[in-house]
N, C-alpha and C positions, 0 to 999 in steps of 0.2 A: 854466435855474434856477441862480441862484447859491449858493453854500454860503460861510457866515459861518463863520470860524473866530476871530477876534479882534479887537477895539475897540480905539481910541487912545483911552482916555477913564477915566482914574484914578478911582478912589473912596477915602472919608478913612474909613472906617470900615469893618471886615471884614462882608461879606455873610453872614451866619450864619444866617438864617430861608434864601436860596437857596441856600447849602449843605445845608440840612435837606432842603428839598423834594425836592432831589436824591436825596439819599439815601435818602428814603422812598420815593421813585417806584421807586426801583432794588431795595430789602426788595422793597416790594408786590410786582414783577415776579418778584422769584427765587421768591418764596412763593405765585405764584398755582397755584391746583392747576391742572394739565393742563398750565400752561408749560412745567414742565421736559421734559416730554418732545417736545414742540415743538420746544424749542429743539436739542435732543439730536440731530433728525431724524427720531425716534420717536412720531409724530402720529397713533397707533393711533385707533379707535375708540373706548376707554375715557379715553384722554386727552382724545379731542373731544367728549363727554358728560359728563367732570369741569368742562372749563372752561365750555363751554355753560351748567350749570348755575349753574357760579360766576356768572357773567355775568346769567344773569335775576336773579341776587336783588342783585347789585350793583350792577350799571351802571344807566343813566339809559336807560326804556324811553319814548318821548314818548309812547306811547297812555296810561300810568300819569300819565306828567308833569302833562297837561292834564286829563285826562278821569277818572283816580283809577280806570281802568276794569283792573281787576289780571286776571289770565289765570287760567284755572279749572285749567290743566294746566302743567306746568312738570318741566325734565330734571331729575328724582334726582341723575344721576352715575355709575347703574348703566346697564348695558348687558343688553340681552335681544332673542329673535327674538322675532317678527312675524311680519303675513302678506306681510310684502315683505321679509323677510331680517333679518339684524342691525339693531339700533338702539340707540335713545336711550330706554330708558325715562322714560314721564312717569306724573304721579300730582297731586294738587291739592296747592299748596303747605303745607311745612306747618312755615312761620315769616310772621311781621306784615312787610311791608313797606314803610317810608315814605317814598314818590319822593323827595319835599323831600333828603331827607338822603340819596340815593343817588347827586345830583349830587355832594357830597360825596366819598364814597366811589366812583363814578364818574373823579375827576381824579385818582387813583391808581391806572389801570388802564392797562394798555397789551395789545395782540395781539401782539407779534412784537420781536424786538430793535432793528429797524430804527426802527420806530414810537419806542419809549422812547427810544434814542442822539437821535436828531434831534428831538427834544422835551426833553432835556436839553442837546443842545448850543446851542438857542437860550435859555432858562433862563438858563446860565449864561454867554452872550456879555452878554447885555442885560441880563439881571436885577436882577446886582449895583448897576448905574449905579440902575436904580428904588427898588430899597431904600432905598441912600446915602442918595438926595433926599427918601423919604418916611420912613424910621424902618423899624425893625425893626417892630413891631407896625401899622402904618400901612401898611406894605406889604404883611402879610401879610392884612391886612383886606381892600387893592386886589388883590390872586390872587384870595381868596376870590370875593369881587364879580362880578370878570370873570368868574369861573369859571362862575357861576348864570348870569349873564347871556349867558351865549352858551349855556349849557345851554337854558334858558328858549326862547331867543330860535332855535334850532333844532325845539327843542319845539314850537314855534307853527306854525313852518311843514313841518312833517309832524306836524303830530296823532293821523296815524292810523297809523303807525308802529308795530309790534311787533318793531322788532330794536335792540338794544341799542346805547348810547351811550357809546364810553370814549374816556380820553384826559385829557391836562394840555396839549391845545394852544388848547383855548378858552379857559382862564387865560392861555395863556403868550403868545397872542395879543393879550392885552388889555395887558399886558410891552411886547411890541410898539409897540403904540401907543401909549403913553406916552412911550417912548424918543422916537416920531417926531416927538412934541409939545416935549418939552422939550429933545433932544439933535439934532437933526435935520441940525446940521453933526458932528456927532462922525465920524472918520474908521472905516473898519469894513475890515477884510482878507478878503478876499473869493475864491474859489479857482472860478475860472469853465472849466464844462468848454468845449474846441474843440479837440480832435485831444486836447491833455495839459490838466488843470488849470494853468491861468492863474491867479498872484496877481495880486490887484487890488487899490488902496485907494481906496477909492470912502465919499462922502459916506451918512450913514445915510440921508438922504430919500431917496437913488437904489436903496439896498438895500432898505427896507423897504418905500416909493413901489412896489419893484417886486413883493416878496412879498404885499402886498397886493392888487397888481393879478390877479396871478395866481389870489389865491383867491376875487375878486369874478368875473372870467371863468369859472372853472372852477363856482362854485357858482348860475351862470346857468342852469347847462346842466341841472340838476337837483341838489339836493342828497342826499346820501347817507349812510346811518352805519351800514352791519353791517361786521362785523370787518375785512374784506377792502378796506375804502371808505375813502375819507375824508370825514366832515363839513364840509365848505367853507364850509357857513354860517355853521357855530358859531364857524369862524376871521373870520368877518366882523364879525357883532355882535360878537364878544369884542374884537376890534382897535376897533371904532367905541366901546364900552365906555369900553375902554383912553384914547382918545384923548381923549373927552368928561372924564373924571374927572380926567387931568392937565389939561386945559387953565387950572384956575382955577390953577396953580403955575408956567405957562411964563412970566410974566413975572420971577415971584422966581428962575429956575434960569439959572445963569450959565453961558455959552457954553463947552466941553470946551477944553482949552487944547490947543495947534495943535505939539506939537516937533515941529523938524527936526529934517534928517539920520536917519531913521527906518527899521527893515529891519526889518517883522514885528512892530512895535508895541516895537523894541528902538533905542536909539542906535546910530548903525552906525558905525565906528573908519573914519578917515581912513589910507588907505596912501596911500607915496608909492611 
């Protein structure tokens, strides 16, 4: 697996809606209950019952998605014994909740620091170039979009599903594929593990040609979405999404310009 750290591929206007995202994704994550203590290393029982909670009324449940079929029982956040030891107290919900919009509130949700970093580092490699080319408002329309449609389009194919759906990479997939469509020679800095991270500047259709390939392979073998998984499907529709919606723009989108002498996406000074 490769890891993208930076584009050769300028933008004329500042990325301010992909700045935002970022920064929201980054709030929501400090503020979700149960995180901080996750993150701390303190992943008590009462923390896994806070975020549990948080999780059914937020995230995208696909059996809710499809079928509007809501759970009779649902975690509190409090903690209580049982006849099998400590647990998660449950009880019938008791707030309305509207799938539709929890896709939504859903692509602001992350499990773990790992998940959130590496959903913003692709964000903000690629993002900016999608903005540029569609507008502030136009872009943030095409997040949105992708976002439902890989929600959606995972929802279909586990219907019956009761474990919860988060994440900003079925958006950030669709980011993706856009890029592939319109910038697909732009050069990309690329940090490949073999014995030490290798830099590499490799064309975007070879990066993303490949991160694709990876999550059509990987979401073969079954798809998956509770906390501890990845959803591989939602990264597929969201990229196919992605890729379909730019295509009517890749003849008006003008080829990334090519500098030489290049070290890191920087000019690199001639010694003698």
């Amino acid at each position: 697996m490769v890891i993208p750290v930076h584009d050769v591929n300028p933008v004329r206007r500042t990325p301010y809606v992909t700045y935002a995202l970022i920064a929201a994704n980054v709030l929501v994550f400090l503020y979700t209950p149960g995180i901080a203590g996750s993150v701390a290393g303190d992943s008590g029982l009462a923390q896994l019952c806070h975020l549990q909670a948080f999780l059914d009324h937020y995230a995208v449940v696909p059996q809710e998605l499809i079928h509007h079929r809501m759970p009779q029982l649902v975690p509190t956040g409090e903690t209580g014994l049982g006849t099998h030891g400590a647990g998660c107290v449950v009880a019938p919900p008791d707030y309305d909740k509207s799938p539709a919009l929890s896709v939504l509130s859903a692509m602001f949700l992350h499990g773990s620091w790992l998940h959130l970093l590496g959903n913003m580092l692709f964000l903000l490699i690629f993002g900016n170039n999608i903005e540029d080319r569609l507008g502030h408002v136009r872009f943030t329309l095409f997040y949105v979009v992708c976002g439902y449609a890989a929600a959606y389009g995972f929802a279909l194919l586990n219907d019956d599903s009761g474990d919860p759906l988060i994440g900003a990479s079925g958006a950030i997939a669709g980011v993706l594929g856009a890029y592939l469509v319109l910038y697909p020679k732009a050069r990309v800095w690329v940090l490949v593990p073999f014995l030490v991270f290798l830099p590499l500047r490799l064309p975007a259709w070879i990066v993303l040609g490949f991160w694709f390939a990876l999550q059509a392979v990987y979401s073969s073998g079954g798809a998956v979405s509770t906390a501890g998984t990845v959803a591989y499907a939602a990264h597929v529709v969201g990229f196919l999404a992605g890729m379909l919606l730019a295509w009517p723009l890749r003849a008006g989108t003008p080829p990334p310009p090519e500098p030489r002498n290049l070290l890191w996406g920087r000019r690199a000074r001639h010694s003698w």
